[in-house]
C-alpha positions as CSV (number, residue, x, y, z in Angstrom):
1,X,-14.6,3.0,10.4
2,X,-15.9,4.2,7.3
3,X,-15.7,2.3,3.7
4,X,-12.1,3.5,3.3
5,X,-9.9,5.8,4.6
6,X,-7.5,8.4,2.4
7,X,-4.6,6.3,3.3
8,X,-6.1,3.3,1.7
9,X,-7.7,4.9,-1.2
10,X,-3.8,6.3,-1.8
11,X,-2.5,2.8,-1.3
12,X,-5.0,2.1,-4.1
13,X,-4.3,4.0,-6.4
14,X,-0.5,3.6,-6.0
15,X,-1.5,0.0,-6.8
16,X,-3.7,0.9,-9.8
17,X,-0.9,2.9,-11.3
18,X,1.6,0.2,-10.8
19,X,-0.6,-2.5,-12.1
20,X,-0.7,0.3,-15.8
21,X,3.3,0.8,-15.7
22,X,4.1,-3.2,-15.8
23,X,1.4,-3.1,-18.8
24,X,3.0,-0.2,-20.2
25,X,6.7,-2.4,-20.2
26,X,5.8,-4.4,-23.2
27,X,5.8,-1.2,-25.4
28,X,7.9,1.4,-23.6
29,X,11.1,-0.6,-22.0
30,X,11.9,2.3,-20.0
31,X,8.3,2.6,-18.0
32,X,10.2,0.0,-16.0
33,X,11.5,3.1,-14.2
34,X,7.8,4.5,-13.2
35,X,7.2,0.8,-12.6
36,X,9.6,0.4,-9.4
37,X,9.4,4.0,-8.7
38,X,5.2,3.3,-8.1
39,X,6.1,-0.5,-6.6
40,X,8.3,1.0,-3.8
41,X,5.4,3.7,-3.0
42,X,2.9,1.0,-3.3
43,X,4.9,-1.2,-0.9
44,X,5.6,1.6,2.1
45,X,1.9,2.5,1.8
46,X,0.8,-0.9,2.3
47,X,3.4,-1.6,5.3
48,X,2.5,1.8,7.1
49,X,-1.4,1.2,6.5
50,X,-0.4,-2.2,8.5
51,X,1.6,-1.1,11.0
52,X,-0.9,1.9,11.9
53,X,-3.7,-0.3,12.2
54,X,-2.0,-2.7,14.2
55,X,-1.0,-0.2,17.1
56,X,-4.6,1.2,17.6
57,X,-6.5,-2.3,17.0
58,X,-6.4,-5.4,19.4
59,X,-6.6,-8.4,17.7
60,X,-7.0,-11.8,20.3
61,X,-4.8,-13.7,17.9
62,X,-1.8,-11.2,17.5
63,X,0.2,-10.3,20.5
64,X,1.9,-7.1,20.4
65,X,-1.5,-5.7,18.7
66,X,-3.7,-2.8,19.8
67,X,-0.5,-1.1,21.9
68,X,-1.5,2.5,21.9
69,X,-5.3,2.0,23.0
């Protein structure tokens, strides 16, 4: 595997950008919306960049991990 892929540089920045909406709360109130807009992209990124590396990489301590080898 290389450094990182596209769907963990997206995951990222979809972090980055949520990190600059809460800032953004304390002077515009309604950046709150781009703020759980970007948390809920932020969150489904992270999960599916979990749950695709845990069907094609066996780990000895998970079961259920590495299914689709």
């Amino acid at each position: 595997m290389g450094a990182f892929e596209i769907g963990e540089l997206v995951v990222a920045a979809a972090f980055a950008l949520m990190v600059a909406a809460w800032a953004l709360t304390a002077r515009f109130p309604r950046a709150d919306i781009a703020q759980n807009i970007l948390m809920a992209g932020f969150v489904g990124g992270f999960t599916n960049t979990v749950a695709i590396r845990m069907l094609f990489t066996r780990y000895w301590f998970l079961p259920g991990s590495g299914v689709l080898l």
